[in-house]
C-alpha positions in Angstrom: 6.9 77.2 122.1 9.1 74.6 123.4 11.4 72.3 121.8 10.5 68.1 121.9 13.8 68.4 123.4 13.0 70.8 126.0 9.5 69.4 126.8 11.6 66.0 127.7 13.6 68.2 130.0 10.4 69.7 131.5 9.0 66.5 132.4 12.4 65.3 133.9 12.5 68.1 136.2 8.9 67.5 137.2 8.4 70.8 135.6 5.4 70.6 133.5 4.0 73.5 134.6 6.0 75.8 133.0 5.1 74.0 129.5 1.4 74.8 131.2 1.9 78.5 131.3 3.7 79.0 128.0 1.9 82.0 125.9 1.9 79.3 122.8 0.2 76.6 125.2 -2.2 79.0 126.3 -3.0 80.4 122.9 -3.2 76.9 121.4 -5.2 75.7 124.8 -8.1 78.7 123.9 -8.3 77.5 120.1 -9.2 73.6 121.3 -11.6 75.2 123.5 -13.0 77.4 120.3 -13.1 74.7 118.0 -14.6 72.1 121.1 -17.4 75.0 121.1 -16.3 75.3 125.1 -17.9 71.3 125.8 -16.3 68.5 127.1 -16.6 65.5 124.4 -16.4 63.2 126.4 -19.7 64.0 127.8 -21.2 64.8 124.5 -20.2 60.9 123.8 -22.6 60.0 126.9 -25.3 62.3 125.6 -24.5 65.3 128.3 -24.0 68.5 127.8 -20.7 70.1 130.0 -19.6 73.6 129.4 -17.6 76.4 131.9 -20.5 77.2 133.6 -21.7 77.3 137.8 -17.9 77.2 138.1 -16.7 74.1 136.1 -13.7 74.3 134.8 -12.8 72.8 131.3 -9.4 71.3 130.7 -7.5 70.4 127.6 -6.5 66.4 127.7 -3.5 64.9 125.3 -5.1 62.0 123.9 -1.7 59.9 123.6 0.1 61.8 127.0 2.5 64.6 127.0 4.9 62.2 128.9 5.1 59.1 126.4 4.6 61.5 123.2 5.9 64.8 123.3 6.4 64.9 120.1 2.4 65.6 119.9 2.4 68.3 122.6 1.3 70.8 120.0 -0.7 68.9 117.9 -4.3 69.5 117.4 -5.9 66.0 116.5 -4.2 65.4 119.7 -6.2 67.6 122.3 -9.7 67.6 123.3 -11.6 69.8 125.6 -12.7 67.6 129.0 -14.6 68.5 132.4 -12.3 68.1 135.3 -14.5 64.7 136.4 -13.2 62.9 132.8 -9.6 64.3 132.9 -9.6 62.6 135.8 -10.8 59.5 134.4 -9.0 59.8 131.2 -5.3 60.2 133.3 -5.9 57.2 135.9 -3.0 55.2 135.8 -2.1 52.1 137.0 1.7 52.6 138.6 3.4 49.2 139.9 -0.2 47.6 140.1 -1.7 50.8 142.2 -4.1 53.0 140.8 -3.5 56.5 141.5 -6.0 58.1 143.5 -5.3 61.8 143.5 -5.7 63.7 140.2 -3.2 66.5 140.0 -3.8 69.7 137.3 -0.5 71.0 135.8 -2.6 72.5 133.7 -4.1 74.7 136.8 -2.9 78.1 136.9 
């Protein structure tokens, strides 16, 4: 488990990843998924039904982002289970008035 501290550092060094292939992460990343019942809510919001299945991959989403809060890294009202199609909706950003066009997973391993 890492530190606020070290999580800051992470994210400085544009190494995120590491925070993504942490034993607690991954442990903590398998109980959102257990308690989300393996569906992404954002589609249950829209009345849909997505789960791992025919290869779709679920992701776990901070809420308030890693990179602005990391101080809620580990926290559970925090996370939510997502299909890849709304992380990528959910982490579109506008940067100096462009919108970011390529989603990239850290969480991918």
């Amino acid at each position: 488990m890492y530190s606020v501290q070290q999580i800051k550092q992470l994210i400085a060094e544009g190494n995120k990843i590491k925070f993504y292939k942490d034993n607690y992460w991954k442990t903590l990343r398998e109980k959102i998924l257990s308690r989300d019942n393996y569906e992404c809510q954002e589609c249950k919001k829209e009345g849909k039904l997505t789960i791992k299945q025919h290869g779709r991959k679920l992701d776990i989403h901070h809420i308030k982002e890693l990179e602005e809060h990391p101080e809620l890294a580990y926290t559970e009202s925090n996370l939510e289970t997502v299909c890849v199609y709304h992380h990528n909706i959910l982490d579109e950003k506008h940067i100096n008035g462009t919108t970011r066009k390529k989603y990239i997973n850290e969480e991918k391993w």
